[in-house]
N, C-alpha and C positions, 0 to 999 in steps of 0.2 A: 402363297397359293390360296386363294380363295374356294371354302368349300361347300359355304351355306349358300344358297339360291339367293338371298338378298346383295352379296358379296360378288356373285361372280362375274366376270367380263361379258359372258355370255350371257346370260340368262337374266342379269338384272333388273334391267332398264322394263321386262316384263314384269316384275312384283315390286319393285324398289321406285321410290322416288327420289330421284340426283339431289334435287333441292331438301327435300327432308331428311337425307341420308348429310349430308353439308352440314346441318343443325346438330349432328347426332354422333358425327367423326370423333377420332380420337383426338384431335384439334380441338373441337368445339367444349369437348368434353373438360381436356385439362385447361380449358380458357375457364370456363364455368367454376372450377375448380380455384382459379388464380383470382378470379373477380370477386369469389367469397375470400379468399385471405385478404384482398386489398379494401375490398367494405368493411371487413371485420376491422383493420388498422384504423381508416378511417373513422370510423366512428368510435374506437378506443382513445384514438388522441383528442377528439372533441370532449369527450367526457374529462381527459387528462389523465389518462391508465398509462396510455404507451406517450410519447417526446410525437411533436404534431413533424418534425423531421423524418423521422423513423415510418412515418405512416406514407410520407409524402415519396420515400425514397423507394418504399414498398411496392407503391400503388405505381410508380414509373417503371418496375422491374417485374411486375407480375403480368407477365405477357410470355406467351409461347415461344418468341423467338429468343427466349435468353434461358429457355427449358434443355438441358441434353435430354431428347428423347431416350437416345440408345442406354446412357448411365442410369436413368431414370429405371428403364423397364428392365435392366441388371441386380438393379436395388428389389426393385417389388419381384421379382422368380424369386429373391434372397430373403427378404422378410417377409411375405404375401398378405400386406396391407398397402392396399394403393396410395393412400394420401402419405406417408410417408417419403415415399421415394421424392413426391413432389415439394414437401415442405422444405427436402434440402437441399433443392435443386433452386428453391428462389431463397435459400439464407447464403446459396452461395454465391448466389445473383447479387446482393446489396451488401452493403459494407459489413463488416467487425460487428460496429457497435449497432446496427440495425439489424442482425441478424436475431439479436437475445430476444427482436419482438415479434420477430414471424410466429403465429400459428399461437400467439399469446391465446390462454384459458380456454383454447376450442379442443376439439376431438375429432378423430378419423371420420365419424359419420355426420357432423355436424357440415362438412365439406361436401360430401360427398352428396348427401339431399338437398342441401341447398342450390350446389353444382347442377344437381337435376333438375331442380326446380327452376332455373335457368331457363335449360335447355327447352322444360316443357312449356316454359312461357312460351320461346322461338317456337318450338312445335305447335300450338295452339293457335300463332299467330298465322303461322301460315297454312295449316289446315283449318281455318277459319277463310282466307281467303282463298282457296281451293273449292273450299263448298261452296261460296258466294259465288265464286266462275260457275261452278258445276251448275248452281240455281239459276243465273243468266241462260245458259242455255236450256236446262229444262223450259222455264217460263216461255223463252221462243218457240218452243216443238209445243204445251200447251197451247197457248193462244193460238197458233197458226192451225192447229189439228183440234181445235176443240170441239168445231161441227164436222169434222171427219169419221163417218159412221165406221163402225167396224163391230164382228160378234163380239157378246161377252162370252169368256167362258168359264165355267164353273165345273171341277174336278173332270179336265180336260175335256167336259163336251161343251157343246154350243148350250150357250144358256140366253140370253136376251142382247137387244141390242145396248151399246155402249159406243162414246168416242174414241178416237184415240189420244186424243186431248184431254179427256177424264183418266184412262191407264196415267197420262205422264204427269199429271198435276197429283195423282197419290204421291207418284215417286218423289214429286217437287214436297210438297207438302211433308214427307220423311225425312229429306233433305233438311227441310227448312226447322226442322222441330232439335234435330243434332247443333244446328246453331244454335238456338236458345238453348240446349243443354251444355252445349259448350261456355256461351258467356255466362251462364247462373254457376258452372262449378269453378269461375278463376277464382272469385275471395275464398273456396277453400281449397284448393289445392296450390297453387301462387303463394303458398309461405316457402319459409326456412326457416332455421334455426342455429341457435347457438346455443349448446346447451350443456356439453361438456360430457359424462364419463358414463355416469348414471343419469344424467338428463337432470340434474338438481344445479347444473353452474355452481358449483361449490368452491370452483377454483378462482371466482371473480368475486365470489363474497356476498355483497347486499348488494353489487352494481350490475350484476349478473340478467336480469330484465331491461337496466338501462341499455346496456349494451345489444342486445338482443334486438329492442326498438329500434336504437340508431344505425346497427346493421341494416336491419330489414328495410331503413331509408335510405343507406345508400344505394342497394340493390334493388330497390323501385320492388319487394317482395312483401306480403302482408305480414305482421306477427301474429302469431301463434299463441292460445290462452296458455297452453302447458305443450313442452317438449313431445315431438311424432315420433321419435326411434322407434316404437314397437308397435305405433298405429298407424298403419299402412292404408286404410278406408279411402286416401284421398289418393293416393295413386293405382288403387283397386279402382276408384271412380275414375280416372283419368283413362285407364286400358278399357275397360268398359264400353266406354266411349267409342271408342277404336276398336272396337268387334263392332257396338253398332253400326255404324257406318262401316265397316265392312260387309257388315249383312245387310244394309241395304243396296250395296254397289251390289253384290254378290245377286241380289236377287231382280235386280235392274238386269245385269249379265243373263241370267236363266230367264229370264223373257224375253229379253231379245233371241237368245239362241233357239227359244220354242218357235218363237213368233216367223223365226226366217225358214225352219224346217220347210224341206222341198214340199209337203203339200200344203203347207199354212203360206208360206214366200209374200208374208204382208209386209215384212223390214227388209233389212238389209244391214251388214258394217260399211261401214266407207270403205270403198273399192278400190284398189293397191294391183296393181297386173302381177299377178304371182300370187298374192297372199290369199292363206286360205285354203291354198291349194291341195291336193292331194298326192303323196308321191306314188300315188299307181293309177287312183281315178282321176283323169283327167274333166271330168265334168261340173267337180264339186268345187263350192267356196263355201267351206266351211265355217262356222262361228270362233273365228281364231282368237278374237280378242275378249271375245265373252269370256273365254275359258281360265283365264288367271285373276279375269274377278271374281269366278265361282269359288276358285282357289285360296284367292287370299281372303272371303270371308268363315274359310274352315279353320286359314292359318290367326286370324283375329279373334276367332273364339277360343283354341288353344289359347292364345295366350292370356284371354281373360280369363282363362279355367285357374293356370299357374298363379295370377294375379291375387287369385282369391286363397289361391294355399299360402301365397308370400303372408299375407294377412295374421295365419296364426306364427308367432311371436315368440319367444320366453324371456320370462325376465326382465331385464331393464338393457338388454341386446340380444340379438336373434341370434342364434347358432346359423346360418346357412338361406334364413330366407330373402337377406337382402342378397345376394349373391345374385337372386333368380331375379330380381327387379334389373341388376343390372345390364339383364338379356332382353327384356321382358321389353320396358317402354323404348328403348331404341329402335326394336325390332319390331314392334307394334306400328310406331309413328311412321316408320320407313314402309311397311307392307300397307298400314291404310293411304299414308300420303300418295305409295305408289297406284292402289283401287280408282284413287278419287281423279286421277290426272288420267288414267285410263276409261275408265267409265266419261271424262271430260270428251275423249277422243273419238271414243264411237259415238256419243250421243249429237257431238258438234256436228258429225257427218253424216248420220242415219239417214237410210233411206228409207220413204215410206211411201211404200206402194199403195197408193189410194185406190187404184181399180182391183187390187189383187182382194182388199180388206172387201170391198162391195160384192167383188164374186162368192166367196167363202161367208157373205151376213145372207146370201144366196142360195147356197148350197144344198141346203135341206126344205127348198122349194116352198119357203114361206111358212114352215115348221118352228121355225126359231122366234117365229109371232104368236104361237099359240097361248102363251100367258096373257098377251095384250088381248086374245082374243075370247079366253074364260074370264077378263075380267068383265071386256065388256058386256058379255052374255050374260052373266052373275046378278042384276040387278033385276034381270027377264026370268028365271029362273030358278035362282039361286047357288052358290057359289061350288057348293060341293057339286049338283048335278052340272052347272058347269064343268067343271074339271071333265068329271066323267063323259060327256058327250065331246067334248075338243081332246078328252086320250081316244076317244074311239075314231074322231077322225082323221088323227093323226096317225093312228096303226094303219086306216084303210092305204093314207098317201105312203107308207113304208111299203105296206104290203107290196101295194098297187103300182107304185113310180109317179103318182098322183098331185097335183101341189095342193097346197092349202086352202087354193081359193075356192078351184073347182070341187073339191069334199063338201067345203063347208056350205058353198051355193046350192048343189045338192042334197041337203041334208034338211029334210023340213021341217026338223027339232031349231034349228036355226035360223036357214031361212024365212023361216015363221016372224021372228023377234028382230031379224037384224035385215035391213037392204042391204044390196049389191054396193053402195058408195060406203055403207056402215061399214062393211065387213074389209072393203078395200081402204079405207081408213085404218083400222086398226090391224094391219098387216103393212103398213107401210111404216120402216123401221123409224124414220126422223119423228115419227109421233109420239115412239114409245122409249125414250130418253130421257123420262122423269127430271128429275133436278139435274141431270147427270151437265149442262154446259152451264147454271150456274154457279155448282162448285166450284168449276173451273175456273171463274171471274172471283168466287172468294180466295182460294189459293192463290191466285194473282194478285189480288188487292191485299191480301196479309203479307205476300213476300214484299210487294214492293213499296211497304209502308214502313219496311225495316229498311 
């Protein structure tokens, strides 16, 4: 019976991603597991440690379907060291006399990180190609809305105008920066190891690096200057990762959900008859899918929090903090992979209501122009008395129900300095867009030069 939210029948498919949970199984795991004892043979019988037979018979039997799961998980409740149970489930897999070489000069955690390291390669790979979908469709909602006016706003009030094509080329551009952080940290975290008890290979002798290398070539994994048992930095950098990108799905989710509230209704989720719905109010469609990306960028930083305690260490093996890793990065890769396939979902389909963004850049009756309109005054003036005459006319249009234009054409501090085309000029919102559409083309022109 499944009890964690990533796990359950129900509720999965909302924080979990199938595909990244697949990578991260207990399959996957004791495969990862089987693939470092069969590189490790491998490359012992190249050097001439272990009979090049022994390696060969190894590497054809270190596969899960010749694993008993059930004896397997009887052994480890009995000794509560995982790699155990497994190293005698493949000596009993191969013959007699190839059994003496399974698991030759390694140790329980030489398996077990390597094994990870696997896995996080798979994870990387395909939450590399998750953000690449995910950035495809940003850059379409960009380009297409990048001359799409809409207010900006600034600690929830109306602040200046902006695109909405400028909002989602930030998001791209977040997106696109998690990718270069992703491919800058595989040469360090893409190792394993073979290192043995104390991390000195003392049980291999002087050939203890040869062997190391030659693993790490079969395994397609980098080597390591000095054994990681107790330096954890590169899988603290890896979880990391995976709260970032979780906070930034997380905070893609909380825009959409402001954006579509009943008096803003500039977006929309992709529309589903049912979903969303309310079971008592019948009128709402709620932000249903925003709400488990807000979620899992609370559950991504937990777990970078714990990443960073796994870190502290003792000794030459940890008392208890690899325990927590082995929570830590399955449950990370499965909660981010599951953000980023979500976050794919509503964004594929968003709606965006173009008349709704123009009525609301509207709203405050040509108020949300008043910067463009102290600027232009500023040079007639001076910039602070600026200010000060465009607050005063903007309190009469609060006061009064007034719009901006009829103040300011009244106003003979103004009127003075500025004509009727000046004044309708900088109140017209596509003027006042600074660089804001060609950022837009440089975020586009950087993603898709990668």
């Amino acid at each position: 019976m499944a009890t964690s939210i990533i796990d359950s029948a129900y509720y999965g498919d909302m924080f979990g991603s199938a595909r990244m949970q697949a990578l991260f199984s207990d399959e996957a795991r004791f495969q990862g597991w089987l693939d470092f004892e069969a590189g490790l043979a491998r490359a012992q019988a190249r050097l001439g440690i272990i009979p090049k037979a022994a390696a060969e018979e190894i590497t054809a039997k270190a596969k899960v379907e010749f694993i008993d799961k059930a004896a397997m998980k009887a052994e480890f409740d009995r000794v509560g060291f995982p790699i155990v149970p497994i190293v005698h489930q493949l000596a009993k897999a191969v013959s007699q006399e190839t059994s003496r070489y399974v698991h030759w000069g390694s140790t329980t955690q030489d398996v077990t990180d390597t094994g990870m390291a696997l896995q996080i390669r798979n994870g990387l790979d395909l939450l590399d190609s998750m953000l690449g979908d995910l950035e495809a469709v940003l850059a379409r909602l960009a380009e297409k809305h990048r001359d799409t006016l809409m207010v900006g706003r600034t600690m929830q009030q109306q602040a200046a105008p902006v695109t909405f094509g400028y909002k989602v080329a930030i998001w791209l551009a977040e997106v696109h920066r998690h990718r270069e952080r992703l491919e800058a940290m595989r040469p360090r975290v893409l190792v394993g190891q073979v290192a043995g008890a104390v991390g000195t290979n003392a049980t291999l002798g002087d050939r203890g690096l040869d062997v190391l290398r030659e693993t790490m070539k079969e395994l397609g994994l980098g080597e390591p200057p000095i054994t990681w048992h107790v330096a954890r930095d590169n899988w603290t950098e890896v979880t990391t990762l995976l709260a970032l990108v979780g906070a930034t799905m997380a905070k893609i989710g909380q825009e959409i959900a402001l954006l579509m509230s009943t008096e803003l209704g500039e977006v929309g989720e992709p529309y589903v008859a049912g979903r969303g719905s309310s079971s008592t109010l019948p009128q709402k469609r709620n932000p249903i899918l925003c709400q488990p990306l807000i979620a899992a960028g609370k559950m991504l930083r937990e777990k970078a929090a714990l990443a960073f305690d796994a870190m502290v260490q003792d000794h030459e093996r940890g008392t208890g903090p690899g325990h927590l890793e082995w929570s830590i990065l399955p449950e990370a890769f499965v909660i981010a992979g599951g953000a980023v396939e979500n976050a794919h979902s509503i964004l594929d389909g968003l709606v965006v209501d173009e008349a709704r963004m123009a009525a609301n850049l509207d709203m405050l009756k040509g108020m949300v122009m008043s910067e463009a309109v102290m600027m232009g005054l500023a040079p007639h003036i001076g910039r602070n008395q600026a200010h000060d005459v465009v607050y005063e006319a903007c309190a009469k249009c609060a006061d009064e129900g007034l719009t901006l234009r009829d103040v300011l054409l009244a106003d003979g501090r103004i009127s003075a300095k500025l004509s009727p085309a000046e004044i309708d000029a900088m109140l017209d919102p596509a003027n006042y867009l600074g660089c804001a559409r060609e950022m837009v083309d440089r975020v586009l022109a950087l993603v898709r030069r990668r």
